[in-house]
Every structure is written in C-alpha cells, then in structure tokens.
N, C-alpha and C positions, 0 to 999 in steps of 0.2 A: 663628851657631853655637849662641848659646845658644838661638834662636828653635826650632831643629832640634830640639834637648834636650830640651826643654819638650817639643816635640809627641810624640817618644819616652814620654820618659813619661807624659804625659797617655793614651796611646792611640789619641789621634785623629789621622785622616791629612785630608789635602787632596784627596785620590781621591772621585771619588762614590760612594756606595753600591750596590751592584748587588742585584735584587729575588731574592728570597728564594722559593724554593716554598712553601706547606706543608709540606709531607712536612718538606722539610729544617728547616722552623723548627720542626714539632713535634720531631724527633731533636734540634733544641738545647736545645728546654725540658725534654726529658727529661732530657738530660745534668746539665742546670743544678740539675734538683731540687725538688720541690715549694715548699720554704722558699728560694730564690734569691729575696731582695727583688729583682733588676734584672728580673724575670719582672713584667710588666705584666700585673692580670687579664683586663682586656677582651683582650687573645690568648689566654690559656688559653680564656675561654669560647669566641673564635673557631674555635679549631681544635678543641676539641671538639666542634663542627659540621664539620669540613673531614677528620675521618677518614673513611674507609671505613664505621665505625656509624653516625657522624653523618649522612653522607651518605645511607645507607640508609633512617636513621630519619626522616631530612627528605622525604623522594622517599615512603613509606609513608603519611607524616601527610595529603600532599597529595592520594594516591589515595584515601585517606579520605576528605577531605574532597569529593574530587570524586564521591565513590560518593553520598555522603551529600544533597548537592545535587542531584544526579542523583535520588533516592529522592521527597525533597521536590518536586521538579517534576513526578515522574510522578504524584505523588499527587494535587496541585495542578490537574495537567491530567485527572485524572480527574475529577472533583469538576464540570468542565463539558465533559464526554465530546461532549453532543450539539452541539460547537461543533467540536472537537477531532476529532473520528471522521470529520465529513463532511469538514471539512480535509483530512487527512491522504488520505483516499480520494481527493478531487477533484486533491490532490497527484500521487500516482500516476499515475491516470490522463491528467492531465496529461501527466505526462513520458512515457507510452505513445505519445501523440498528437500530439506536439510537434513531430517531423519531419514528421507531413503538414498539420500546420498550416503552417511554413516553407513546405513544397511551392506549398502554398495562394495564400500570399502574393506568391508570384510572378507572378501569374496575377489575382488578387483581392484588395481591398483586405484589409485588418485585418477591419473588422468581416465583409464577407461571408465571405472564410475561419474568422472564428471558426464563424459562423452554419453553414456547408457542413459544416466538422468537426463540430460541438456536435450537429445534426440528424442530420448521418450514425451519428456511434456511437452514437445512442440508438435507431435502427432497425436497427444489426446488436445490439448488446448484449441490447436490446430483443427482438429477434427470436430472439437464441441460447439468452435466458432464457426465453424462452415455450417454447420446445421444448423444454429439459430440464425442464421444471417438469411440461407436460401428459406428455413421455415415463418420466417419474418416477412422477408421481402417479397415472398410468392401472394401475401395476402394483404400488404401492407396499404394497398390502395383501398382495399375495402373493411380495413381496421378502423381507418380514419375517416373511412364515410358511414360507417356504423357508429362511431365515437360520436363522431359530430353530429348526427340525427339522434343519437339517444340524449346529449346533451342539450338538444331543442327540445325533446321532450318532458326534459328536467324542468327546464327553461316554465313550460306550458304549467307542469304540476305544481310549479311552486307558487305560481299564481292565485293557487286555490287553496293555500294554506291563510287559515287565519290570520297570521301576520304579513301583513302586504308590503313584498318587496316589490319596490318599481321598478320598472324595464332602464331605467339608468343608472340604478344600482346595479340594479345582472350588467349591461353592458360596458360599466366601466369596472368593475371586478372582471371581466373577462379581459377587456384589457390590457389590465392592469400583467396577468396572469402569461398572457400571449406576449405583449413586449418582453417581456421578461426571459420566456424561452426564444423569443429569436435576437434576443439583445447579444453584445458582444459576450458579456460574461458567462452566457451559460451556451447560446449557440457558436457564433466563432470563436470564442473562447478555449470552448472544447477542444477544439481542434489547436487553436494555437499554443496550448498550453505545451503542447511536444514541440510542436514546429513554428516555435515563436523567432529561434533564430535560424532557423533552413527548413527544410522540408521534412512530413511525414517520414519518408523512409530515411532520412538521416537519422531522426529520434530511435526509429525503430531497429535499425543495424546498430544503433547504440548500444540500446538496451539489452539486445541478444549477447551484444558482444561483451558487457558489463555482467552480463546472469551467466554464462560460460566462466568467466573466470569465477566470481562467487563461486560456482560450485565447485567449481578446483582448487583455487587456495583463496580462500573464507576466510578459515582458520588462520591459516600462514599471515594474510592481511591485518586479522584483527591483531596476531599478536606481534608484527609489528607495532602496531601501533602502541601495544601495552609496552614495548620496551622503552619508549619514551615517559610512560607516565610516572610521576614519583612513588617512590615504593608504600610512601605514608596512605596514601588512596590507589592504591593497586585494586587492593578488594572491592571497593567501591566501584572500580571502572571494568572490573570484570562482571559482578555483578549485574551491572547497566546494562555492559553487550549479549550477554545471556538471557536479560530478563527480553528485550528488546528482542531475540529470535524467538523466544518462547512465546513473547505474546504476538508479533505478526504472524509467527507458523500459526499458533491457536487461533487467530481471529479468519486465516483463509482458509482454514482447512475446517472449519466451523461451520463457516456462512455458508461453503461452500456443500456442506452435508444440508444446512439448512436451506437453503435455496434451490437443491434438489429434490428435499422433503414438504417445500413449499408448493414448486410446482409441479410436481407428482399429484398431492391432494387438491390442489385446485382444478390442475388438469383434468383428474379423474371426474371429478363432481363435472364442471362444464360437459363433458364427454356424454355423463348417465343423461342430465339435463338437454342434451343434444342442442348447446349452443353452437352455432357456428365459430369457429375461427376457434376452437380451443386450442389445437398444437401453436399457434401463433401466438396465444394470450398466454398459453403456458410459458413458452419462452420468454418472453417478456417477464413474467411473474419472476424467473430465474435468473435474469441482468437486475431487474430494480431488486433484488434479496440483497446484493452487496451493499447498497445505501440505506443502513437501519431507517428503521419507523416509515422515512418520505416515502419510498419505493415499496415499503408491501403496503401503504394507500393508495398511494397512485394508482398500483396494478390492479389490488380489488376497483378503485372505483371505474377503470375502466373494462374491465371485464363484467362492471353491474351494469355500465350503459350499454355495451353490448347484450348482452343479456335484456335490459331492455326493449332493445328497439327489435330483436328480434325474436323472442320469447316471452314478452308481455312484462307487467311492474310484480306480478303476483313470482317468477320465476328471479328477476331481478333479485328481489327481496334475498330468496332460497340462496342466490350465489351471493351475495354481498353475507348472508347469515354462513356461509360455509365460510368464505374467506377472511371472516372474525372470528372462527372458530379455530380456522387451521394457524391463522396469526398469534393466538393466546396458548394453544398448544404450542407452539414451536415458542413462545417467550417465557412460559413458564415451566415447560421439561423438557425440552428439546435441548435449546439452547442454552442452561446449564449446565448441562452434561457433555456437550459439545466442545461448550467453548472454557467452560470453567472463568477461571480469574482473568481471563486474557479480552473482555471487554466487562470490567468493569466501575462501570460510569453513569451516573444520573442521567436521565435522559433527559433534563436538561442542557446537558455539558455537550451530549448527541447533538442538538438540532443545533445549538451554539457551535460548534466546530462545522457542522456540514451548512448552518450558514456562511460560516465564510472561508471554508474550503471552496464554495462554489462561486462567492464574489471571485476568488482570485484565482480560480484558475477552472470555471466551468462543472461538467462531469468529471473529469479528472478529478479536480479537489474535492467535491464530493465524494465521490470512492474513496481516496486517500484520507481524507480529513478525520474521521472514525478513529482508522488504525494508528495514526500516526499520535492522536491524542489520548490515545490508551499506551503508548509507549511511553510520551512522556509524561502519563501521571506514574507510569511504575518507576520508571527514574527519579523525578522527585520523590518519592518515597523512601525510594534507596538514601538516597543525598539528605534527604530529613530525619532517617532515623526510625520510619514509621514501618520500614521495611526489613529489620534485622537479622533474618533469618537469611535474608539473601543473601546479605554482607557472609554473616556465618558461615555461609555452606560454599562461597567458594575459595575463604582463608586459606584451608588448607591445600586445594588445587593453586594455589599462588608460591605456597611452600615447598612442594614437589615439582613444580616446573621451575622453581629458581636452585 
C-alpha cells in the first residue's frame, strides 16, 4: 500500500511510455511555456525543425544546395567541353542505335555488330549530311537575299497596321536579334563548344572513337559501373541507365521521323505553290525539327518571307497557313506516337532549357539541352519515388545478374 502511494505521488506509473507525435509534443511545450525548467532544449531546438516552417525551410536549403552543385558542375564541365560535348553526342546517338545493335548481335558477334552499326550510320548520316549541306549551300546566297527583301517587306506592311510601330522599334528589335546570332554564344560559340580546347577535328575523331566503343561494350561499361554501386540503390541506378537510353533513343529516333514528316509536308506544299528554293527550305525545315517549338518558327517564318517576296502576301499566308497546320499535326499525333514518354515536359521547361543550353554552349546546347532535360526529369522521378514501376521492373534483373 504504501508502495502504491509513493508511486501516486511521485507520478510515475509502471506502464510504458507510449511515442509522442510532434505535433502533439510541440502543443505540450507550448502549453508548458517558454520558462518551464522540465522543457529540455535539445527538443525545443528539435521541433523547431519538425514544424511546418521548419520543415519548409529544411527542404529549401537542400534545393539550394542542390541548384548550387548543380551550377558548379556545369561550369566545371564546361571548362573541358571538348571531352564533354563529344560524350554527351556519342551518348545519344548511342541510345538511337542501340536496338539495332541488340538486333545485330543475334546474328553477329559483339565486335562485328558494333563494326555493321558504327559503318552503317556513318554512310547514312554521312550521306543525309552531304545532301543538306550541297542542297543548302547551292542556294544559300539567294536564301538570304530573298529572306532579307521579304523581311523589308514585312518591315513596309507593318507600317500600315493600326498600331504604329516606329522604325526604331523595328530597328532596334532587329538588332537586338542579329547581335545575338553572331554574338560569341550562339555564333562562335557554336563552334567552340567542340573545339574549345583544340580543333574541330579533335572533337570529331573523339566522338567517333567514343560512339565505336559504345556500341561495343555499352553494356560491359555500364555494368562496370553498377558493380561499384551499393546494393541498397542497385535498382534505382539501374533503372536511371535504362530510363536514360530509353528516352534519348526515343527522343532521336522520334524527332527524327518527325522532322522528316515535317519537311516532306512543307516541302511538298512550297513545291505545288511553286515557291522557289523549296528543296533548300525543306532542309532546313529538317535541321531546325531537332530544336522543339524555336526551330519549326524559325523555318516557317522563313519560308513565309520567301514565299513573300516571291509569290506575293496572298501565297505567303497559304505557306505560313500549311506550316501551322503541318506543326499542330505533328504535336498533336504524330509526335505522341512517335516519341511517347520520352519528351515529356511543359513547354515551358522547353524553351527554359534551350535558353540556356544556348547561352552556354550555342547550337550545340540547343540541340542538346531538350534531351538532356527529359533525362533528367526521368531520373529524378526514379530517385523521388514518382517513378515506381521502373524501380520494379528492373528488381528482378538485379537478382539474376547477381
């Protein structure tokens, strides 16, 4: 009895203690009062992190921090572009090519399959590049004297619109527009972005030589790499490299159906319309397809000034009306079926990455910038949890290979 008494007033029971929320232990120290000596500090400062600010401000600090690392490495990886650029390109292309490598191998060992592929796309690429380049270049003086007299006639028409733009608004928006293409970032840029530290053809004997082995040991490469990683996130980094070939194979072997379905139907229209310089506008139509949204404006509106200047504003209209048409077809069926999951991304996120793909490293980053940020939202996916089927589906190939 008096054992019982005691415990009465002591307070204390014989029962276990049962775990506490937050939430409800911060409502006790509040009750209790700033000056309560039984308030131990290390929980104040705890739950000071365990509110809703706290928590905010902890999840903030980290995006921070990750922006900031993220800034550092891109800058780091500039710094040896011409190691980096031809990477990243023979990357890609890789994963374009990687299913008829596989194909290959069923048939052919490793090496001659690499050898079949590595030869083969260098005689179609090889051969698709020489055609645009001679059907470009054969016309290209009078591209840009057609560009430029139908952009004066813009110039004239716009004068007579209701809303009066004055000739130092057109001339400093022109510009603005012109430094800008032959500023370092997008004109030498371009070019430097390969051969920042030696020459073109260094970048380019790189590249070949980096897309050669890709295609032969890929595989072998990545899974070195997996035998360092811990077995706790196995799945997870297997996941990443598979999603990563899935969606750069799906984004070039996409663009690239759409870019030839782009300028097939523009070509054809300019051809019935009997504008001049259609095989030259059509190629072009077919290089700007790789840089979403910028590149199929660019192309129509310069195939509307051509068409202008020499087919009048009434034909204009007709090609600028087909090349809205063939653009909303190809983004609304085409290009779903094409490319599926493998770009996508608000098009806001679009024109934010291929702005500054194109600060830091020209046309190159442009092209690159796209693909490279549809990888890594599938990755963060992965890593966040939002992507759990991927994790799932390659558990078991982790099981079998170990």
């Amino acid at each position: 009895m008096s054992l019982r008494l005691f415990r009465r007033r002591s307070g204390r029971s014989s029962a276990p203690a049962l775990p506490v929320s937050p939430g409800a232990r911060h409502a006790q120290l509040d009750a209790l009062g700033p000056a309560d000596s039984r308030v131990a500090p290390a929980d104040r400062v705890a739950l000071l992190w365990s509110n809703a600010l706290g928590r905010n401000a902890t999840r903030a600090a980290q995006i921070l921090l990750v922006l900031v690392l993220t800034g550092v490495a891109v800058v780091g990886l500039a710094q040896v572009s011409v190691v980096v650029l031809p990477l990243l390109i023979a990357l890609i292309l890789t994963s374009a090519m990687w299913p008829l490598v596989m194909f290959m191998r069923r048939h052919l060992s490793s090496m001659l399959a690499a050898w079949t592929v590595f030869l083969g796309s260098l005689v179609v690429l090889g051969g698709i590049g020489t055609a645009i380049v001679f059907a470009v270049r054969a016309e290209w003086s009078g591209l840009v004297d057609q560009a430029v007299e139908g952009f004066g006639q813009l110039q004239d028409l716009a004068k007579d619109l209701p809303i009066q733009i004055g000739q130092k608004q057109i001339d400093e928006g022109v510009s603005v527009v012109t430094d800008f293409l032959t500023s370092k970032q997008f004109g030498a840029g371009a070019l430097s972005g390969i051969s920042a530290a030696g020459s073109f053809f260094t970048g380019l004997v790189l590249l070949l030589v980096i897309l050669f082995f890709f295609l032969k040991d890929g595989d072998k490469i990545w899974a070195f790499f997996l035998s360092w990683v811990p077995r706790s996130h196995d799945a997870h980094w297997r996941a990443s490299g598979y999603r990563t070939i899935h969606t750069l194979g799906g984004y070039i072997r996409g663009t690239a159906i759409v870019a030839f379905v782009d300028a097939s139907g523009i070509g054809i229209a300019l051809w019935i319309l009997q504008v001049p310089l259609a095989l030259p506008l059509a190629a072009i139509v077919f290089i700007t397809a790789f840089i979403p949204i910028v590149g199929a404006t660019f192309a129509g509106i310069l195939a509307s000034l051509v068409a202008l200047v020499a087919n009048g504003p009434v034909v204009a209209l007709i090609v600028l009306g087909v090349v809205i048409l063939v653009n909303q077809l190809e983004g609304n069926f085409l290009q779903p079926v094409v490319m599926g999951q493998a770009l996508h991304l608000h098009a806001l996120v679009i024109l934010l990455a291929l702005t500054v793909g194109t600060v830091l490293s020209g046309v190159v980053g442009a092209v690159l910038s796209v693909p490279l940020t549809a990888v890594g939202w599938a990755i963060v996916k992965i890593w966040t949890g939002r992507d759990p089927e991927a994790v799932e589906e390659y558990k078991p190939a982790t099981a079998d290979g170990e």
